[in-house]
C-alpha positions in Angstrom: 19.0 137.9 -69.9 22.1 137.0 -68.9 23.1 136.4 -65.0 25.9 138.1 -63.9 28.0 135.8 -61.3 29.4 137.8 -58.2 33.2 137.3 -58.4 33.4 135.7 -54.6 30.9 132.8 -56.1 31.9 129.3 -56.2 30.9 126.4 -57.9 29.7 123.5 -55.9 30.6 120.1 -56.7 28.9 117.3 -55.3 30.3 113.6 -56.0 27.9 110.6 -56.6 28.3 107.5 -55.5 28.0 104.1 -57.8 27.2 100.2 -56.2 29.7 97.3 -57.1 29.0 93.8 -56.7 31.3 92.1 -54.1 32.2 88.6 -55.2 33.7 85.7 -52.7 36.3 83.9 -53.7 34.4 81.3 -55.2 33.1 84.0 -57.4 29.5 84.3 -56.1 27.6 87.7 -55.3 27.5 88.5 -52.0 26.1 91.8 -51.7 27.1 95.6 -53.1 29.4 98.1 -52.3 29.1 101.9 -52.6 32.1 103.4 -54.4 32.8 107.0 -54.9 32.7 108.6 -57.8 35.3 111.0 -56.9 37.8 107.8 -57.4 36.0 105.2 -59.4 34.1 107.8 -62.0 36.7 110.2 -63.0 36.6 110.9 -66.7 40.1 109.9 -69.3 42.8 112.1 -69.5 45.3 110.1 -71.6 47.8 112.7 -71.8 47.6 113.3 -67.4 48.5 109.3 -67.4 50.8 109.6 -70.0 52.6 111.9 -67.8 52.0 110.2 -64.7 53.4 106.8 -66.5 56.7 108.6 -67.5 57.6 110.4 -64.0 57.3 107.3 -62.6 59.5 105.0 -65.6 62.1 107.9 -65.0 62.2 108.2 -61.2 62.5 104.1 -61.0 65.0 104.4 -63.4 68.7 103.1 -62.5 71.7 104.8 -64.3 74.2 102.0 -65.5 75.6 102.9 -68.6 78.9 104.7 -67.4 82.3 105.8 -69.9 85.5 107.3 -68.8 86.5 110.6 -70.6 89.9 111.2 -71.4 90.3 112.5 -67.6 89.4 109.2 -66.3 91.8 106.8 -68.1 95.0 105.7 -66.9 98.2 106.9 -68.7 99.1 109.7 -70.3 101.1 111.4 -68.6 104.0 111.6 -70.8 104.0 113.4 -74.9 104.6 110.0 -76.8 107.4 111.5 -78.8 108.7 115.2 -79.6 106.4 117.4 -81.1 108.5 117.7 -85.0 110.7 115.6 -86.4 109.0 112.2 -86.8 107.0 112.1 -90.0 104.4 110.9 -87.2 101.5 113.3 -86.7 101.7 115.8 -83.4 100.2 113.5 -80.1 100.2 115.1 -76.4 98.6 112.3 -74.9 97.7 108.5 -75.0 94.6 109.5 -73.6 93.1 111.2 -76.7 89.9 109.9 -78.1 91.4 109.1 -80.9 93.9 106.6 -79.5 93.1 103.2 -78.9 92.5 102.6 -74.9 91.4 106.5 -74.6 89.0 108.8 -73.4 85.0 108.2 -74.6 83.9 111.7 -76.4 80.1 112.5 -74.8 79.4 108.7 -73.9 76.8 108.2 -71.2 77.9 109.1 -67.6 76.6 107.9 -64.6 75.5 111.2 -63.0 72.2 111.5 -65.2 69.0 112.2 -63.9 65.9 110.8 -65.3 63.9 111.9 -62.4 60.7 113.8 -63.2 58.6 115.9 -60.6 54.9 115.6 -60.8 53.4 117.2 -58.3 50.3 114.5 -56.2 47.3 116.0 -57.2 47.9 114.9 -60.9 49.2 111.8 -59.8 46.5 111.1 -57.6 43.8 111.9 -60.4 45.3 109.6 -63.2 45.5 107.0 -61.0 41.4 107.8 -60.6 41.2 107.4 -63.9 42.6 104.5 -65.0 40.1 102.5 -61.9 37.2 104.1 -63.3 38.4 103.0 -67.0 38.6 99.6 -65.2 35.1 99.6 -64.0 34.1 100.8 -67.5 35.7 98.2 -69.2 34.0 95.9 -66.5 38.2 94.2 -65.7 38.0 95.1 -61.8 36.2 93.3 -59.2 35.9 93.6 -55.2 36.6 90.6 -53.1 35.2 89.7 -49.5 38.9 89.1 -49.0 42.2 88.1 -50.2 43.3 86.5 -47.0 44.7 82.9 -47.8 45.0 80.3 -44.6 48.4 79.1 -45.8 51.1 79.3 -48.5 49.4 77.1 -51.1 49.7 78.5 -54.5 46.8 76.1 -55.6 43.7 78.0 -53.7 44.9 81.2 -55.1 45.1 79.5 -58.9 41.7 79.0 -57.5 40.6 81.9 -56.2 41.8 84.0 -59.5 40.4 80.8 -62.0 36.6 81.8 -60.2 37.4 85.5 -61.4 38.5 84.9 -64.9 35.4 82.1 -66.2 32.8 83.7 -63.8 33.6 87.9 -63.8 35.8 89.1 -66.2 35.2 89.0 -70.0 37.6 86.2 -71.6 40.7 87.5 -72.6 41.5 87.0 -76.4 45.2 86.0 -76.0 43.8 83.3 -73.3 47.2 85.3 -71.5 46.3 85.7 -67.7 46.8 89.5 -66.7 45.4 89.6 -63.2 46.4 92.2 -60.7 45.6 91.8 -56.5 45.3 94.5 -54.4 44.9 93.4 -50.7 44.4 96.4 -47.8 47.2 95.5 -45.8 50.8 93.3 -46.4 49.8 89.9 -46.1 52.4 87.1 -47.1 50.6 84.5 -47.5 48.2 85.5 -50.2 51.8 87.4 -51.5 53.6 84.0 -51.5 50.9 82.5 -53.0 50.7 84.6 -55.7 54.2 84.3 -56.3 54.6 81.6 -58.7 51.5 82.1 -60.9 51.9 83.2 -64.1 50.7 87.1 -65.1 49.6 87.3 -61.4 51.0 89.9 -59.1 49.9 90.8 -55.5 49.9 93.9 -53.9 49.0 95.5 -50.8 47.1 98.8 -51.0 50.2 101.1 -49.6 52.2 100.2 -53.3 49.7 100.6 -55.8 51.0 102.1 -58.9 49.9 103.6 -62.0 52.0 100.7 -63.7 51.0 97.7 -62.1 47.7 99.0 -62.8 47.8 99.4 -66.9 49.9 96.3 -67.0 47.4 93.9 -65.7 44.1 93.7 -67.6 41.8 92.5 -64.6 42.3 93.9 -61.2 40.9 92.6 -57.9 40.2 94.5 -55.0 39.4 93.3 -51.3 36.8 95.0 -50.0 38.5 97.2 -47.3 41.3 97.8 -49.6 38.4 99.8 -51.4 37.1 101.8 -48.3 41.0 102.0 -47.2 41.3 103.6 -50.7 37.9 106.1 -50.9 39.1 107.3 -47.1 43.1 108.2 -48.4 41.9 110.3 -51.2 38.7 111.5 -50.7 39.5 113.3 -47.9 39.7 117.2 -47.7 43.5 116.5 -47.0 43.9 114.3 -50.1 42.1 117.0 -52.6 
């Protein structure tokens, strides 16, 4: 016998949680973290990131490539010569397209728009799933913290070496992809990313669906993950 569902009925969700390891930046365990599933174990939706990949390449994208029509060129003012009489063929304008020096017919203009609207929901929820397809893949880590003591790109060659032979699972160009996402805008674990090779540093307020299915490896700070889990798992955020 089939149960019949009153209309005002609505389906509960409730939302898991799953533990982490949290890593120092020697790369030893100290302790577990809690992370929601709600953000770290949403299921694929390659055609949702596809689409949140593309609005993003088109809003970022910078309109250069600019021709002048036949309206835009200089000259032309004057009929070359008198419409009969010539032999020549009948020419109103120097500005024709088909004069040398004249007006571009349907070249690229300046004025396109490549922009895309995606509304944040779907944004937010492909960016879910490409971090749980991270933990999956076992390429993201939490850190105590990123926070350097001074500008010396050597401890964080350090810090990230600890991650690659210790964490992650060795990458079969030997090409370092490493992404690090600190919780707030710090420059001196910035700067001292700055010069390493297929490193890039981040603070939590620019992460991007981009810089996030660039990188193979991506390291977290600790409250850049609880920073993250409050933004979007809140009521506000769903």
């Amino acid at each position: 016998m089939s149960r019949i569902r009153s209309p005002g009925f609505a389906k509960r969700i409730t939302y898991m949680s799953i533990s982490l390891k949290i890593y120092n930046q020697e790369g030893k365990a100290a302790g577990e973290i809690e992370l929601s599933s709600k953000v770290f174990e949403v299921k694929m939706n390659e055609a949702l990131v596809h689409q949140a990949v593309v609005a993003q390449m088109g809003n970022e994208r910078q309109v250069l490539a600019h021709t002048k029509g036949r309206g835009d060129v200089s000259g032309g003012g004057k009929k070359p010569w008198k419409q009969k009489g010539t032999g020549r063929a009948r020419a109103g304008s120097s500005r024709s397209p088909l004069w040398k020096g004249g007006g571009v017919v349907f070249g690229p203009q300046k004025d396109r728009n490549f922009k895309k609207e995606l509304n944040r929901k779907m944004r937010q929820k492909a960016m879910f799933m490409v971090l749980s397809d991270k933990i999956n893949a076992k390429s993201m880590a939490v850190v105590e913290s990123l926070n350097v003591e001074e500008f010396k790109t050597k401890k964080m060659d350090a810090i990230v070496k600890n991650f690659e032979t210790k964490i992650f699972t060795k990458n079969e160009n030997k090409k370092r992809s490493v992404l690090l996402i600190n919780d707030k805008k710090d420059l001196k674990s910035k700067n001292s990313a700055r010069n390493l090779a297929g490193v890039k540093a981040i603070n939590l307020d620019n992460i991007n669906i981009l810089d996030l299915l660039k990188y193979k490896n991506v390291i977290l700070s600790a409250e850049s993950v609880k920073s993250l889990e409050t933004t979007y798992s809140s009521k506000k955020a769903e």
